[in-house]
Phi, psi and omega in degrees: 000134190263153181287118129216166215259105181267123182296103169289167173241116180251158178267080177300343175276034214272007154271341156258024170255355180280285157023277195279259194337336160293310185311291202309310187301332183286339173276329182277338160305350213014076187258087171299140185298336149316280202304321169271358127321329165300280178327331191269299184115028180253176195260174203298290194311336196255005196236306177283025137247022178247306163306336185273157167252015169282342200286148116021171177236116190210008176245153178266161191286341122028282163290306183320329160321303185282308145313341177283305187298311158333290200267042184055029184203157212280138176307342159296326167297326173269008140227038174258139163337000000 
């Protein structure tokens, strides 16, 4: 059996596709981004710079955590294509 290299495929864009996938999943919760600050214990300014895609990729998987679970879905959901 020959040895082969199997290619992966990475989602180079993957904090704005996490991103968008909060934003989406926090409107179908009808969620204001204050109110899933709360709910996280993060402040209001760091969860719409965690939605922008102007801010840094500066949040952990930690939050990321806490947030799928705030908005009921698994964390594979908040990083799929």
């Amino acid at each position: 059996m020959k040895n082969e290299i199997v290619q992966l495929e990475f989602d180079n864009d993957i904090y704005n596709t996490i991103r968008h996938n909060i934003k989406k999943y926090r409107r179908e919760k009808k969620l204001t981004s204050a109110q899933l600050a709360e709910m996280i214990g993060l402040s209001h300014d760091f969860i719409r710079q965690i939605e922008s895609e102007k801010v840094g990729n500066n949040f952990s998987v930690d939050t990321l955590y806490k947030i799928a679970v705030v908005l009921e879905v698994s964390l594979d959901r908040l990083i799929e294509k």
